[in-house]
N, CA, C and O atoms as a GROMACS GRO file, in nm:
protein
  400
    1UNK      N    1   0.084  -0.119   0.000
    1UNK     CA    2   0.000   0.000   0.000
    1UNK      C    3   0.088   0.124   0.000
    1UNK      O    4   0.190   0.148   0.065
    2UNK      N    5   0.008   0.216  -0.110
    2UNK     CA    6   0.161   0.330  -0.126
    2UNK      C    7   0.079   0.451  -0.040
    2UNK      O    8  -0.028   0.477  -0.096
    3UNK      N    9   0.102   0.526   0.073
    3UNK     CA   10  -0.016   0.619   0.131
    3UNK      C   11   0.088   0.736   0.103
    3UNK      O   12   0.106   0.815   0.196
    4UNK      N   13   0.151   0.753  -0.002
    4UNK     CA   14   0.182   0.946  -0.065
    4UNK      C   15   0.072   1.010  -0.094
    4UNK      O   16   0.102   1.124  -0.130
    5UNK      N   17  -0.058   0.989  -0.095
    5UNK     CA   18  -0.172   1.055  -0.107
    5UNK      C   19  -0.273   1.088  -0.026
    5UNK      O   20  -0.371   1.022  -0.062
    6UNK      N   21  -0.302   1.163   0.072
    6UNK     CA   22  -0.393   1.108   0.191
    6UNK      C   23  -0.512   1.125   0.181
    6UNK      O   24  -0.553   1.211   0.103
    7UNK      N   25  -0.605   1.043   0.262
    7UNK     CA   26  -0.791   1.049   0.229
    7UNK      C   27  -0.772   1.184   0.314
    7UNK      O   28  -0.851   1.275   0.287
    8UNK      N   29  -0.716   1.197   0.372
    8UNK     CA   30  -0.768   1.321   0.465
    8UNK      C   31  -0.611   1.362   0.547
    8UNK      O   32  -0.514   1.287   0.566
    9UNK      N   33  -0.623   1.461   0.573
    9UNK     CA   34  -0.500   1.521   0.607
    9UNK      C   35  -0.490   1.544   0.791
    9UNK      O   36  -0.560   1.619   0.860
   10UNK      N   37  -0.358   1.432   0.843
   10UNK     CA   38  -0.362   1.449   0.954
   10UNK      C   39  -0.436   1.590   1.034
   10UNK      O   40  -0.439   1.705   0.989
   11UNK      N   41  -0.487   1.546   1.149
   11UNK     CA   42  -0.580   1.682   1.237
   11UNK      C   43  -0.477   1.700   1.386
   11UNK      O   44  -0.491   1.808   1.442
   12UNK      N   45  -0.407   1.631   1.432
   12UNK     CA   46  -0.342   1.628   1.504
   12UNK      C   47  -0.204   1.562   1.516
   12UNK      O   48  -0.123   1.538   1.426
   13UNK      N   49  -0.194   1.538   1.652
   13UNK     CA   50   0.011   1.498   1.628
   13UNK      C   51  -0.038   1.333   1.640
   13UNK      O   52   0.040   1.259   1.580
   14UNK      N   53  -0.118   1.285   1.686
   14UNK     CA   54  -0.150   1.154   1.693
   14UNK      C   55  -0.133   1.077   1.577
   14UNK      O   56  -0.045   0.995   1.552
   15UNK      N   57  -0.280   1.134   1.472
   15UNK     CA   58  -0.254   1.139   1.290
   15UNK      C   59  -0.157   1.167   1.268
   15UNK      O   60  -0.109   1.054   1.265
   16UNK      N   61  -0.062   1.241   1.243
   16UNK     CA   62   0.014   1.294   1.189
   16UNK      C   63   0.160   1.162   1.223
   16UNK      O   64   0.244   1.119   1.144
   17UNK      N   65   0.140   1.132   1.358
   17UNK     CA   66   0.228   0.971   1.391
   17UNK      C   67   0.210   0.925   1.345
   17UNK      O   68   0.320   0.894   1.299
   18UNK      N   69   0.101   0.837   1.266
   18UNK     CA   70   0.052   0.748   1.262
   18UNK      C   71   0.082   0.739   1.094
   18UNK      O   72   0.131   0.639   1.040
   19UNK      N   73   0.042   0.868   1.019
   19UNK     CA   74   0.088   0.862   0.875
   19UNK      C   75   0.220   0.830   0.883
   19UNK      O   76   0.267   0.743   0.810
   20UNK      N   77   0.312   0.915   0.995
   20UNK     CA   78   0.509   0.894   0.956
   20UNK      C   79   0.535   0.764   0.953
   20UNK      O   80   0.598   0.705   0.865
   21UNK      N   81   0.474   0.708   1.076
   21UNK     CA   82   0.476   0.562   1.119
   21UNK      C   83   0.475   0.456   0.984
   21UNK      O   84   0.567   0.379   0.954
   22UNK      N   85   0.343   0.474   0.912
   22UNK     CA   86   0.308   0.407   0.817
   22UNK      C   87   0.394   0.461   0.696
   22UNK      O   88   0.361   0.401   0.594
   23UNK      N   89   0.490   0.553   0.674
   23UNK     CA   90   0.582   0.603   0.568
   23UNK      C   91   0.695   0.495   0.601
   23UNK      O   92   0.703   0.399   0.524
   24UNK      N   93   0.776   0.503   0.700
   24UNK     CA   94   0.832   0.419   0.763
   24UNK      C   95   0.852   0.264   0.775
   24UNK      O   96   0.958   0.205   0.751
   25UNK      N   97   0.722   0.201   0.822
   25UNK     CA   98   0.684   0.074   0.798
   25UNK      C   99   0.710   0.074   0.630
   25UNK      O  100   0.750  -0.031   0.579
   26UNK      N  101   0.689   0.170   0.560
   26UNK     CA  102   0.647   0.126   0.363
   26UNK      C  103   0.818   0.096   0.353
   26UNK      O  104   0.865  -0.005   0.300
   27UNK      N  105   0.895   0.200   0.410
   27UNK     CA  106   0.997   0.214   0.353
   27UNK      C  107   1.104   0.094   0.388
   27UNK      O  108   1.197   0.050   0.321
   28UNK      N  109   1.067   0.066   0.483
   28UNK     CA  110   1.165  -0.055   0.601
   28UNK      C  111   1.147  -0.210   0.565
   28UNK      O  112   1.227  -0.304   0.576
   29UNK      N  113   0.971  -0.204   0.504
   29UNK     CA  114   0.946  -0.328   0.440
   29UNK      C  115   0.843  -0.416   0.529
   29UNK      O  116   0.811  -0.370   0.638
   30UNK      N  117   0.776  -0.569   0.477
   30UNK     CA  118   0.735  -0.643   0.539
   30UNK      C  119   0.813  -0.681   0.669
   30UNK      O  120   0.780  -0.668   0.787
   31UNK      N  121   0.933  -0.735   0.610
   31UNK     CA  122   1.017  -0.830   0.661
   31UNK      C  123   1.085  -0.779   0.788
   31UNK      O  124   1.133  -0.859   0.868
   32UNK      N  125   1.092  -0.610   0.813
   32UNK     CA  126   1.159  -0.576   0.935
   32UNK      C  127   1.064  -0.453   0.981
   32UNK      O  128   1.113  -0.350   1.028
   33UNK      N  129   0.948  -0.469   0.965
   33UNK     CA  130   0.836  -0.404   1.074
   33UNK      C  131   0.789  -0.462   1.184
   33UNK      O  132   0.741  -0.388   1.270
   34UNK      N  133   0.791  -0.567   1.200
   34UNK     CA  134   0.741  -0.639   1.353
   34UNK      C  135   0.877  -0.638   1.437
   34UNK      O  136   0.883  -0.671   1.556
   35UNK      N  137   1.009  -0.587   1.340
   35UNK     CA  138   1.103  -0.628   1.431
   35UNK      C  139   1.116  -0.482   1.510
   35UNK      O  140   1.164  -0.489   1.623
   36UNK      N  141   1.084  -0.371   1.469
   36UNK     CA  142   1.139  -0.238   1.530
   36UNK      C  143   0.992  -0.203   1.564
   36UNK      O  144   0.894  -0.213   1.491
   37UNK      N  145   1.000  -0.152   1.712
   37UNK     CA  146   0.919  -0.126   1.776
   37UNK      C  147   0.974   0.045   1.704
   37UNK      O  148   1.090   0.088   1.699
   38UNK      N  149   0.826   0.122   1.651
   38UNK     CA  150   0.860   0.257   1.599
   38UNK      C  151   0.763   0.375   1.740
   38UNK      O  152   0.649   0.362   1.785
   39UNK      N  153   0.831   0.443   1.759
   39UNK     CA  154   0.776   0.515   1.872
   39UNK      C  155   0.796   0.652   1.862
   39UNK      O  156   0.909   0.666   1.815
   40UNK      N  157   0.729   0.794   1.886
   40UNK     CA  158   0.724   0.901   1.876
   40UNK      C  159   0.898   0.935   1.960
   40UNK      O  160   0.934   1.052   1.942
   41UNK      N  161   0.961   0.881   2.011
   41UNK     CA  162   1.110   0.937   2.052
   41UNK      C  163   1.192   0.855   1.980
   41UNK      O  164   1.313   0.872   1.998
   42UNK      N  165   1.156   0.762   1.895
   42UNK     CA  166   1.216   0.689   1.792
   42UNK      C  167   1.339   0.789   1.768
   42UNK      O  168   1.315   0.906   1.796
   43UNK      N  169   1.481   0.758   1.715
   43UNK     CA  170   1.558   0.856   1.672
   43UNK      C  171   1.610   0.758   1.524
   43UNK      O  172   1.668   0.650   1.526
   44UNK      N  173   1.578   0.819   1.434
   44UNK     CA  174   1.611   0.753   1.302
   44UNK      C  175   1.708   0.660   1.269
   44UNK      O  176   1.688   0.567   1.191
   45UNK      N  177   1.834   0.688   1.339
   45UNK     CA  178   1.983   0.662   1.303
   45UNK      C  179   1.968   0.536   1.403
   45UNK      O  180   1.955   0.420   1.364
   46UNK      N  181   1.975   0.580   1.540
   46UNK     CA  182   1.984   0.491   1.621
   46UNK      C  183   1.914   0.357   1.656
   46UNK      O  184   1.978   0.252   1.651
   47UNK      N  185   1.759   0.359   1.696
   47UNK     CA  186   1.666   0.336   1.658
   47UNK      C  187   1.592   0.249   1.594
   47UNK      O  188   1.533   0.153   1.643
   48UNK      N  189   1.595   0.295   1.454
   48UNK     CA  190   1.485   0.261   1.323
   48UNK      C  191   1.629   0.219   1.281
   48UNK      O  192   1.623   0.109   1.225
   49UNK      N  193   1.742   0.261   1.286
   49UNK     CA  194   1.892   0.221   1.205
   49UNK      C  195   1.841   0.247   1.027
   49UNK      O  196   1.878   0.173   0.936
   50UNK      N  197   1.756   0.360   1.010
   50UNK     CA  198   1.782   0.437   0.856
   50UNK      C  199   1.904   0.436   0.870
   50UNK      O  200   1.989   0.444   0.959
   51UNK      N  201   1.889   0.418   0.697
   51UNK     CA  202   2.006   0.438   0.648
   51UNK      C  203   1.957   0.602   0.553
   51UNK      O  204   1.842   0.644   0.546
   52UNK      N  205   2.085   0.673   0.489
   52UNK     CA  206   2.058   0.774   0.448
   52UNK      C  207   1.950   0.818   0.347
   52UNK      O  208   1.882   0.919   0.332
   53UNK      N  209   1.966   0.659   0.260
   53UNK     CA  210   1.908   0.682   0.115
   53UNK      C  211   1.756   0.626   0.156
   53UNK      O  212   1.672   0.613   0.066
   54UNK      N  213   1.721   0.593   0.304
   54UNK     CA  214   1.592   0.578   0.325
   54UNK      C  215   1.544   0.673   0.413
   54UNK      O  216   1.426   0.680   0.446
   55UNK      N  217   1.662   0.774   0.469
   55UNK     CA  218   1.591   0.899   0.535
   55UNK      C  219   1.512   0.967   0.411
   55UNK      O  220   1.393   0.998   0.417
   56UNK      N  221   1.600   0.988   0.290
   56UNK     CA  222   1.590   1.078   0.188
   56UNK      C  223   1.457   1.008   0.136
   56UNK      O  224   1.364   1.088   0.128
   57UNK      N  225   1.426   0.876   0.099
   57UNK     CA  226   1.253   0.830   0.107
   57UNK      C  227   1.163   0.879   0.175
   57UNK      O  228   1.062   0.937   0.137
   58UNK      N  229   1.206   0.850   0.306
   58UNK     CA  230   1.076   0.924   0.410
   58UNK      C  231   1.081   1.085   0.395
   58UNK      O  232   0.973   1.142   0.416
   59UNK      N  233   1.181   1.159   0.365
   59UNK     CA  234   1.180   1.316   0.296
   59UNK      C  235   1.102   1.310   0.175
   59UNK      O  236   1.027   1.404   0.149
   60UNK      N  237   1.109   1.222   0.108
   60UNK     CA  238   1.008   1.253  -0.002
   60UNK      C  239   0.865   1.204   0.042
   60UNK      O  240   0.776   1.272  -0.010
   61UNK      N  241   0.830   1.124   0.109
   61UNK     CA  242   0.678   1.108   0.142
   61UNK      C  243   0.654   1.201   0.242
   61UNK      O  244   0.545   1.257   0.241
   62UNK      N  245   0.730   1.227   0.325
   62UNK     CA  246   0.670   1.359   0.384
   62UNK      C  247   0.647   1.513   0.314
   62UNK      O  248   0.567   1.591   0.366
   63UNK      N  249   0.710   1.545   0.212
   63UNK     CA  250   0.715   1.648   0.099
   63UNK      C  251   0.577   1.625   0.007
   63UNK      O  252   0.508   1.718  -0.035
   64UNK      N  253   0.554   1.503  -0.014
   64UNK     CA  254   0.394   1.458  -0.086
   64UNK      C  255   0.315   1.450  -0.018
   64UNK      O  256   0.206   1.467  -0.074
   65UNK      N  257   0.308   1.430   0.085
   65UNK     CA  258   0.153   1.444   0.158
   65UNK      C  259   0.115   1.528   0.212
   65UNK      O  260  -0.001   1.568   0.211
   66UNK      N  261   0.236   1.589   0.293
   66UNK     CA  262   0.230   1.745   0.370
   66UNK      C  263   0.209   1.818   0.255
   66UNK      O  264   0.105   1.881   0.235
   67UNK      N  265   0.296   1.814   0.182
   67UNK     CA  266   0.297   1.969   0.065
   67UNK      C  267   0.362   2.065   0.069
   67UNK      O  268   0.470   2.062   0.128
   68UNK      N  269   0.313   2.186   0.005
   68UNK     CA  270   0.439   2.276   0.039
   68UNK      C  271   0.462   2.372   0.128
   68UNK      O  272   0.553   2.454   0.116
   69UNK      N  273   0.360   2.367   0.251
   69UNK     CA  274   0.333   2.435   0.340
   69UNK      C  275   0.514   2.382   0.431
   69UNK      O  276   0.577   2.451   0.511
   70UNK      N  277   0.542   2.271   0.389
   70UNK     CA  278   0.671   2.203   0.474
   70UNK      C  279   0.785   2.228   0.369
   70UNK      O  280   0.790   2.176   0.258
   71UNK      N  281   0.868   2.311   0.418
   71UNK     CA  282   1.011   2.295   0.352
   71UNK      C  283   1.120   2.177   0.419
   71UNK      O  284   1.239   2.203   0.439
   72UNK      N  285   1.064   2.056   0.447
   72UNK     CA  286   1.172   1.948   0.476
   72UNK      C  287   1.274   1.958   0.454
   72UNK      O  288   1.334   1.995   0.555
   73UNK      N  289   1.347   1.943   0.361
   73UNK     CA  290   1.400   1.937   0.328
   73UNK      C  291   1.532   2.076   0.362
   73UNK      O  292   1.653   2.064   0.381
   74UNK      N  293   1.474   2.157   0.361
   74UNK     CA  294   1.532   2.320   0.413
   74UNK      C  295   1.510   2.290   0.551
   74UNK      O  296   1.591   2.367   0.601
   75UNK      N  297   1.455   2.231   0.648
   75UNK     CA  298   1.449   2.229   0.745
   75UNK      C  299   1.558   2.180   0.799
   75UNK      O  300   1.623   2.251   0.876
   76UNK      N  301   1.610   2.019   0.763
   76UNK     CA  302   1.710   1.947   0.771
   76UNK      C  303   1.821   1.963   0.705
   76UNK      O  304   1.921   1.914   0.758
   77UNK      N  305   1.839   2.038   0.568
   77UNK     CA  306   1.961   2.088   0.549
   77UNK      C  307   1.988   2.210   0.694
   77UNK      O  308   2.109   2.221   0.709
   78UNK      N  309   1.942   2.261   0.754
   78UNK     CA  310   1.996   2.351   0.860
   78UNK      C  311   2.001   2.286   0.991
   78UNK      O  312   1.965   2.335   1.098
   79UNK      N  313   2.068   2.128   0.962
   79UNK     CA  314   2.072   2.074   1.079
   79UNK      C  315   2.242   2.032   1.064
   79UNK      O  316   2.303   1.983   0.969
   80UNK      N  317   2.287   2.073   1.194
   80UNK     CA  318   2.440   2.019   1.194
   80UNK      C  319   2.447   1.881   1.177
   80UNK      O  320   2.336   1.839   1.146
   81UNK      N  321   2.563   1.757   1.186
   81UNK     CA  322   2.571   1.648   1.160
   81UNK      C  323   2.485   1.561   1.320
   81UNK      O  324   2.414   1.461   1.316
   82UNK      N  325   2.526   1.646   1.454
   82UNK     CA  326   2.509   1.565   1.549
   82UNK      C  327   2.363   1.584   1.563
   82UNK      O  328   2.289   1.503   1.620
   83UNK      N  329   2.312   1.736   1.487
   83UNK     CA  330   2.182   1.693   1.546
   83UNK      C  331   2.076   1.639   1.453
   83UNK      O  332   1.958   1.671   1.462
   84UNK      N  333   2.129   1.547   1.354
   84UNK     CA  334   2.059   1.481   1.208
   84UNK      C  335   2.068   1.362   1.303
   84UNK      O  336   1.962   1.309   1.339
   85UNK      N  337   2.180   1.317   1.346
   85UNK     CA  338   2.213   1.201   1.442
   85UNK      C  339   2.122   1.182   1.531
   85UNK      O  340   2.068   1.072   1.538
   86UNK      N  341   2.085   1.288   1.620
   86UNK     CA  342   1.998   1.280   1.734
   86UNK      C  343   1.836   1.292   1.684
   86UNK      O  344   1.740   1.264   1.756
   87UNK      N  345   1.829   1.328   1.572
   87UNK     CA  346   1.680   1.348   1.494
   87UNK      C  347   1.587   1.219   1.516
   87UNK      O  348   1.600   1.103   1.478
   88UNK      N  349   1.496   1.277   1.586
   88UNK     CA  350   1.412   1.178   1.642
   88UNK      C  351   1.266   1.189   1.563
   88UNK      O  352   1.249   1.270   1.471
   89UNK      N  353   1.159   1.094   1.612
   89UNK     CA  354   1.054   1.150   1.536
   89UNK      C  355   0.945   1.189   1.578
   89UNK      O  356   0.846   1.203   1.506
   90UNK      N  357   0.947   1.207   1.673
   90UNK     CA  358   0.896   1.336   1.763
   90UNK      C  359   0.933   1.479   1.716
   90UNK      O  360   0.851   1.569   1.732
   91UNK      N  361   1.050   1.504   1.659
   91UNK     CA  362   1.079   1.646   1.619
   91UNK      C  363   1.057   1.645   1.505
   91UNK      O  364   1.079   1.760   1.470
   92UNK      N  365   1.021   1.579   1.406
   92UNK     CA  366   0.970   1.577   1.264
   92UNK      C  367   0.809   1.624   1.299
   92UNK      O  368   0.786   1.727   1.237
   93UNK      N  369   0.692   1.581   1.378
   93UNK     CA  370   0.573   1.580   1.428
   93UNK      C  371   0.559   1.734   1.465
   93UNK      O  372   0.489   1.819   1.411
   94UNK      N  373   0.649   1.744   1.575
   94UNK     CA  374   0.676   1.891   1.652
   94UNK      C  375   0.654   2.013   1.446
   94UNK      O  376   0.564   2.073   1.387
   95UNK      N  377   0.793   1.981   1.427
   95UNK     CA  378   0.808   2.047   1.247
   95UNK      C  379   0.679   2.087   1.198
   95UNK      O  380   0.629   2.197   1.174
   96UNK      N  381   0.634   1.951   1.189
   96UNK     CA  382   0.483   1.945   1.092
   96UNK      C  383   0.401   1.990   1.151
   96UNK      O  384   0.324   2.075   1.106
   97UNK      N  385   0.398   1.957   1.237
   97UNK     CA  386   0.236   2.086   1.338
   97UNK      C  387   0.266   2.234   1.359
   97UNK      O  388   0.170   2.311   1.366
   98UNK      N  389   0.407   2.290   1.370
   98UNK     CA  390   0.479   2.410   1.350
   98UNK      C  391   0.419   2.481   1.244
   98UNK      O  392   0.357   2.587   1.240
   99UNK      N  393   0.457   2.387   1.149
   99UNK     CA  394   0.420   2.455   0.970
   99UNK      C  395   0.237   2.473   0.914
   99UNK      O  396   0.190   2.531   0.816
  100UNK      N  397   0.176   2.405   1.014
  100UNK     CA  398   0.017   2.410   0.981
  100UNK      C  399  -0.060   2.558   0.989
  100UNK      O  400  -0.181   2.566   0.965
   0.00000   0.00000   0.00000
C-alpha cells in the first residue's frame, strides 16, 4: 500500500504519527516491521537504524503528503551532523504541526 496521497489530512500529532509511522513501515518493508518497535522518541539513526538513502525516502513522502506548506528538506539541510544524528521523530511531528 503506497499512502503518498492522503484520504484526509492528519488533524493532530496523533494522525500525523501514525501517517510517519506508516511512511516508515512502507519504507523498512514487510520483513523488518514487527522487528522495530517505531515510537514518537524513535531517533532515526539509532533506533529505526535508517540508512541515508531511506531517510531521503521518508523526505520525499513527507514532501507529498504534507505539501508545500513544509520545507523538509530546508528544514534538515539547517541541521548540523550531530543533530541529524539525534533526529528523532517526535521532532519531525513537533516540524509538521509548526508549519500548519
Amino acid at each position: 500500500m503506497d499512502s503518498l496521497v492522503p484520504t484526509h489530512a492528519p488533524v493532530n500529532s496523533e494522525d500525523t504519527f501514525a501517517v510517519l509511522k506508516t511512511f516508515i513501515e512502507e519504507i523498512i518493508g514487510e520483513d523488518f516491521k514487527d522487528e522495530i518497535d517505531i515510537r514518537r522518541d524513535s531517533s532515526f539513526t539509532a533506533d529505526l537504524e535508517l540508512d541515508s538513502i531511506e531517510i531521503v525516502a521518508f523526505s520525499e513522502k513527507v514532501k507529498l503528503h504534507f505539501g508545500s506548506k513544509l520545507d523538509f528538506t530546508g528544514w534538515l539541510s539547517n541541521m548540523d551532523l550531530d543533530e541529524l544524528i539525534a533526529l528523532k521523530l517526535s521532532d519531525v511531528i513537533e516540524y509538521i504541526e509548526a508549519c500548519r
